[in-house]
LOVEX-927989 format. One record per residue (C-alpha): residue number from 1; residue in three letters; x, y, z. Coordinates in nm, 2 decimals, always signed. Layout:
! residues N
NODE   seq   type       c1       c2       c3
NODE   NUM    ALA        X        Y        Z
...
//
This chain:
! residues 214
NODE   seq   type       c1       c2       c3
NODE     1    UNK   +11.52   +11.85    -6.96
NODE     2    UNK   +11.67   +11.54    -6.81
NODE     3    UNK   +11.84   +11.34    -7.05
NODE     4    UNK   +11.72   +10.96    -7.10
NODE     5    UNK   +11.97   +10.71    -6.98
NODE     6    UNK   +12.06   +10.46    -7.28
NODE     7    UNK   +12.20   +10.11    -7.16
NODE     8    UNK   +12.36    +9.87    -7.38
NODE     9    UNK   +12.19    +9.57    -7.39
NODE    10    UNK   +12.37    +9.25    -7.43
NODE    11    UNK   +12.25    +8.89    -7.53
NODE    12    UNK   +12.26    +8.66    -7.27
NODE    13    UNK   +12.55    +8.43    -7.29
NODE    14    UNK   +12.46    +8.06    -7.31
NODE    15    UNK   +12.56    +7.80    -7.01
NODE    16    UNK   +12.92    +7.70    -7.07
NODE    17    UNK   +12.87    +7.32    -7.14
NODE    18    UNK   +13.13    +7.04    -7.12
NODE    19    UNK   +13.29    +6.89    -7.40
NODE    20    UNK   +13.14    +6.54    -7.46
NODE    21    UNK   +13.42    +6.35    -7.37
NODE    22    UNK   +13.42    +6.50    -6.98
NODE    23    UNK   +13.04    +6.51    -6.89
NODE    24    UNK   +12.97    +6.25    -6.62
NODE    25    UNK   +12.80    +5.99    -6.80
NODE    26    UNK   +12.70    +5.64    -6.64
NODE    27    UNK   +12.82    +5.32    -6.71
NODE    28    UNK   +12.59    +5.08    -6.84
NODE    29    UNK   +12.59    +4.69    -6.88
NODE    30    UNK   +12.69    +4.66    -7.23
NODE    31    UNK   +13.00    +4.86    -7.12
NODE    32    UNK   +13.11    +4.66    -6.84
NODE    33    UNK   +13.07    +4.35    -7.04
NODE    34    UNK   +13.41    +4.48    -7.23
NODE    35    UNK   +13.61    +4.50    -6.92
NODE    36    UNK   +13.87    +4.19    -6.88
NODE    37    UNK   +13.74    +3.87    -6.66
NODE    38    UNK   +14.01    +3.99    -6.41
NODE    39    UNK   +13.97    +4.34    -6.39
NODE    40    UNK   +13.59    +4.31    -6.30
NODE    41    UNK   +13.42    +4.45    -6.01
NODE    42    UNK   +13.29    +4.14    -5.82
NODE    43    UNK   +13.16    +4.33    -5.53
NODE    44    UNK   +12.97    +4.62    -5.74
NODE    45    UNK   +12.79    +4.29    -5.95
NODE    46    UNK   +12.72    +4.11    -5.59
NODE    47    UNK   +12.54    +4.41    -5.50
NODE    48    UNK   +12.36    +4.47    -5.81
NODE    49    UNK   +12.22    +4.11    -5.80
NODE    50    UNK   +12.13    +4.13    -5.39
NODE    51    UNK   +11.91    +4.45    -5.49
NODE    52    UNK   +11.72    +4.26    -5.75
NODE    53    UNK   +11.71    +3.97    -5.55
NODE    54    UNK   +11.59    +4.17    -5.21
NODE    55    UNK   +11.30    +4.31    -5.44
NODE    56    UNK   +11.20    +3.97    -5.54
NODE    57    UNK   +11.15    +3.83    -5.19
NODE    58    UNK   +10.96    +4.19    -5.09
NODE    59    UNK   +10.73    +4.11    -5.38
NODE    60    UNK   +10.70    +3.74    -5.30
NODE    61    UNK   +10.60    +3.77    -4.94
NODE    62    UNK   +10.38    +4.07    -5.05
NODE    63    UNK   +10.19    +3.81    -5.30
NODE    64    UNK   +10.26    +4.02    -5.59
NODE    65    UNK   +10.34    +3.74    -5.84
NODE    66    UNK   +10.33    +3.98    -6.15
NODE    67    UNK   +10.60    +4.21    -6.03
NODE    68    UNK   +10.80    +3.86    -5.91
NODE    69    UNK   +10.78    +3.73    -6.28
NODE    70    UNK   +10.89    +4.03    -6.39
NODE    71    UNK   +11.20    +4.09    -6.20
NODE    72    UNK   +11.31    +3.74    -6.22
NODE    73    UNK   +11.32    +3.81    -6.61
NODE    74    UNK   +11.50    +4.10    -6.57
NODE    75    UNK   +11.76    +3.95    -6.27
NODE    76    UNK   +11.82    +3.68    -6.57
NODE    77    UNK   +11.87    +3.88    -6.84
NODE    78    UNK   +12.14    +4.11    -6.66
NODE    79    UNK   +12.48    +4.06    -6.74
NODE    80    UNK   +12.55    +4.08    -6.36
NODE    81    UNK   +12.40    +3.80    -6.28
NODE    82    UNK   +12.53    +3.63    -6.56
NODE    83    UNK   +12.88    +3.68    -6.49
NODE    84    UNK   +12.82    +3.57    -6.10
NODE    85    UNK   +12.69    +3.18    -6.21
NODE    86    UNK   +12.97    +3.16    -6.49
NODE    87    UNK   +13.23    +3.30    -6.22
NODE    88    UNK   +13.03    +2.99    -5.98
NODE    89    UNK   +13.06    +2.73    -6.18
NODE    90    UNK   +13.35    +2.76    -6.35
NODE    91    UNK   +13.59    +2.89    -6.03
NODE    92    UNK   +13.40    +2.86    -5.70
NODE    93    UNK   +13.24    +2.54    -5.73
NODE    94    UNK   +13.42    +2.19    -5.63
NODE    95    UNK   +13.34    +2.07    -5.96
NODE    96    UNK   +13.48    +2.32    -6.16
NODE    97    UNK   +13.72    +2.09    -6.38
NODE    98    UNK   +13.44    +1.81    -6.37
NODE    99    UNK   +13.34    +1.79    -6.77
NODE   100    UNK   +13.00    +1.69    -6.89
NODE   101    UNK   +12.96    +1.48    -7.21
NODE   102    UNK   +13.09    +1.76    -7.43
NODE   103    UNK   +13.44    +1.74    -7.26
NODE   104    UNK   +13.45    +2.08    -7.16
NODE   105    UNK   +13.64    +2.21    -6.84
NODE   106    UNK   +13.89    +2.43    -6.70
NODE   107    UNK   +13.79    +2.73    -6.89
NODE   108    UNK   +14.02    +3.07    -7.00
NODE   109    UNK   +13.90    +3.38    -6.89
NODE   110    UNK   +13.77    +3.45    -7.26
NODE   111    UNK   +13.62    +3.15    -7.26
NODE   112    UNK   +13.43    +3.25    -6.99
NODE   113    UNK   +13.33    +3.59    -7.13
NODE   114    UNK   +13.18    +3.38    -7.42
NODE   115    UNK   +13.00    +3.14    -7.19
NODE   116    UNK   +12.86    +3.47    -7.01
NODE   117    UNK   +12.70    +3.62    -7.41
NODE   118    UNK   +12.60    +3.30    -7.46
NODE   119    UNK   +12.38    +3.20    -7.14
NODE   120    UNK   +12.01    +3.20    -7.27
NODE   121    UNK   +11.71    +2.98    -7.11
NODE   122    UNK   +11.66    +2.67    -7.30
NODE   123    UNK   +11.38    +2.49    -7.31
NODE   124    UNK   +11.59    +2.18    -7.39
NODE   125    UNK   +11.91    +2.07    -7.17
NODE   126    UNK   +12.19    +1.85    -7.32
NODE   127    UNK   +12.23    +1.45    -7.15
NODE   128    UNK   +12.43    +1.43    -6.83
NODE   129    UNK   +12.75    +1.20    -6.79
NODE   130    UNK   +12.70    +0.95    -6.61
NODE   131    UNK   +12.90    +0.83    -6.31
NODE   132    UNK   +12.85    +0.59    -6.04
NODE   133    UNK   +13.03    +0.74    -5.66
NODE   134    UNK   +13.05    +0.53    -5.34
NODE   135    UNK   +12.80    +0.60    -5.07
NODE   136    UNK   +12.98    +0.71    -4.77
NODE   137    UNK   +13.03    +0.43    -4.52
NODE   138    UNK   +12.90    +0.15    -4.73
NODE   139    UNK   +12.96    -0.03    -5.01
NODE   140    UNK   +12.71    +0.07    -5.21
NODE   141    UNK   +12.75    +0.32    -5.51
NODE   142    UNK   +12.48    +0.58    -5.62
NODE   143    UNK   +12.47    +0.72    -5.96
NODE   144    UNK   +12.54    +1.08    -6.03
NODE   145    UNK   +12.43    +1.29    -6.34
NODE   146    UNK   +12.70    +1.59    -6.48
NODE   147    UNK   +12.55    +1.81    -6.67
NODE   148    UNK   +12.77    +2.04    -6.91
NODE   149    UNK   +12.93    +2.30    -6.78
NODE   150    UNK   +12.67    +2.56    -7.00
NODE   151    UNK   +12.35    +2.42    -6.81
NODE   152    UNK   +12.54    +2.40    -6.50
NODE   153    UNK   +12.64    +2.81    -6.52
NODE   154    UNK   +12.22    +2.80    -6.66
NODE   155    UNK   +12.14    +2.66    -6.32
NODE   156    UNK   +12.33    +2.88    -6.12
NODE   157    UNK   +12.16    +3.18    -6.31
NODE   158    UNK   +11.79    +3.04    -6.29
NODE   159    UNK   +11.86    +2.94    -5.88
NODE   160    UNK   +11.97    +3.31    -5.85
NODE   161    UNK   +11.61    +3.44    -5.95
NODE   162    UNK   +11.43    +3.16    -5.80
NODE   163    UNK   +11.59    +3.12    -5.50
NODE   164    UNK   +11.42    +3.51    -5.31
NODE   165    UNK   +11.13    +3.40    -5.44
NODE   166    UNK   +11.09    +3.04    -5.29
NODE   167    UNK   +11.29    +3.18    -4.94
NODE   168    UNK   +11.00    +3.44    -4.85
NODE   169    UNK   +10.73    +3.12    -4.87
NODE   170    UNK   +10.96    +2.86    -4.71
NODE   171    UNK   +10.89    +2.75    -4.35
NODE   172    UNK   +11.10    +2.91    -4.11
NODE   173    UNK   +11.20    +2.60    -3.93
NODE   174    UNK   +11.35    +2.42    -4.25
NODE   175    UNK   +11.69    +2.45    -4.26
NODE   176    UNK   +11.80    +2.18    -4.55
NODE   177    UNK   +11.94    +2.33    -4.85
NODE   178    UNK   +11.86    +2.70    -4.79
NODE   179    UNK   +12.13    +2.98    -4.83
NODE   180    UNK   +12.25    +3.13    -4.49
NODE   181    UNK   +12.15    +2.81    -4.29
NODE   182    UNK   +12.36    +2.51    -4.17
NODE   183    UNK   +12.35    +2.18    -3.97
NODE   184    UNK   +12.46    +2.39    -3.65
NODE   185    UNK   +12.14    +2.64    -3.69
NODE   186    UNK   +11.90    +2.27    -3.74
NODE   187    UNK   +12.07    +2.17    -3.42
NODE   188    UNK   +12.04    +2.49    -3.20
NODE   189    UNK   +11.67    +2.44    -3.35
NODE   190    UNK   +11.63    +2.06    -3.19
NODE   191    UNK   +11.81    +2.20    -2.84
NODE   192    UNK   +11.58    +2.45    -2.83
NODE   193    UNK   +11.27    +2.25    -2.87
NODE   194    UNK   +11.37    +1.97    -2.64
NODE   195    UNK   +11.58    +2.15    -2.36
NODE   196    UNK   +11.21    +2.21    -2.14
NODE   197    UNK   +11.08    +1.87    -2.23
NODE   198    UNK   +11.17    +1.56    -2.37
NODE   199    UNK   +11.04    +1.44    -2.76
NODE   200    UNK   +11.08    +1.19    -2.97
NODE   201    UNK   +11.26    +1.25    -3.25
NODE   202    UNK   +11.15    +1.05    -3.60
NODE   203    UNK   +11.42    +0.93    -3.85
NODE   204    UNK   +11.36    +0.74    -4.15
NODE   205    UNK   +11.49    +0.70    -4.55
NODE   206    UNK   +11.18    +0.77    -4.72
NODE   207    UNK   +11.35    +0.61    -5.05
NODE   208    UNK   +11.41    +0.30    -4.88
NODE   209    UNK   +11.00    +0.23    -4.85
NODE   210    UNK   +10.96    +0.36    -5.22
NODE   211    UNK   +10.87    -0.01    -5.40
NODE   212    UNK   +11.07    +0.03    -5.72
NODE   213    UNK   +10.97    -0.21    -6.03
NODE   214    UNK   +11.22    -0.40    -6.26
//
């Protein structure tokens, strides 16, 4: 008779797994938001924001208004784009040591950590200082409202969502306060429309006809 084979059966052995401390996990917002003002990665936040923003002006030009709204709210709730109009405002700008009528200006880079956890959307703005500047070339002065420097890093965050939105319904030939355009590109614009024929060209100050009453 043959004799039965036996085998020794052995439990499978389980997946060797990581310890916690070296699986690949993924950095979040609220992790970031610890890192120094120095030691953060402006690039990696520019990109982050240009995504959102690039899926807002798809949406807008698409006339999906509900997926708009709803990206804007999420573009202005990210810390990313937070940090970005705090980092405008209080380093980029001109006006950057330019205080509103709270006094505040020049801020530390914890100050502007707390600016960046404290940027919500108001429904109320504080007053603006007010200050009267010389028009260029005359004598005349113009007045000029500073807002404080928290509803001016607000600004910058609420322009950042607007602004894809408003771009992908714009004209194309307007070229007067629109990211990525210039006086050159408004004057290549002019050659190109009067360099076959000859135009008249319009130029008037609207606010001059305005009747204003005492």
């Amino acid at each position: 008779m043959n004799k039965s084979k036996t085998r020794k059966l052995t439990p499978p052995t389980k997946k060797e797994e990581l310890p916690l401390k070296d699986k690949p996990t993924r950095k979040d917002e609220s992790d970031e938001s610890m890192v120094e003002w120095k030691h953060i990665n402006w690039r990696k936040l520019e990109r982050r924001v240009f995504k959102l923003q690039k899926r807002i002006y798809k949406a807008s030009a698409r006339g999906d208004v509900k997926t708009v709204r709803r990206l804007q709210k999420t573009l202005m709730r990210s810390w990313s784009a937070k940090c970005l109009a705090v980092r405008r405002v209080t380093q980029d700008n001109q006006g950057k040591k330019t205080a509103g009528v709270d006094g505040i200006k020049s801020l530390t880079p914890i100050q502007r950590h707390e600016l960046v956890t404290k940027l919500k959307l108001n429904p109320k703005a504080r007053p603006t200082r007010r200050v009267w500047i010389p028009k260029p070339g005359t004598e005349e002065k113009r007045p000029l409202g500073i807002p404080t420097m928290y509803d001016r890093a607000l600004q910058a965050l609420v322009k950042l969502a607007l602004e894809p939105d408003w771009e992908a319904r714009f004209e194309p030939n307007s070229y007067g306060f629109r990211p990525g355009r210039s006086c050159h590109d408004a004057i290549g614009a002019i050659f190109t429309a009067i360099a076959q024929k000859s135009k008249y060209v319009f130029d008037a100050d609207i606010a001059k006809c305005v009747r204003r009453d005492s």
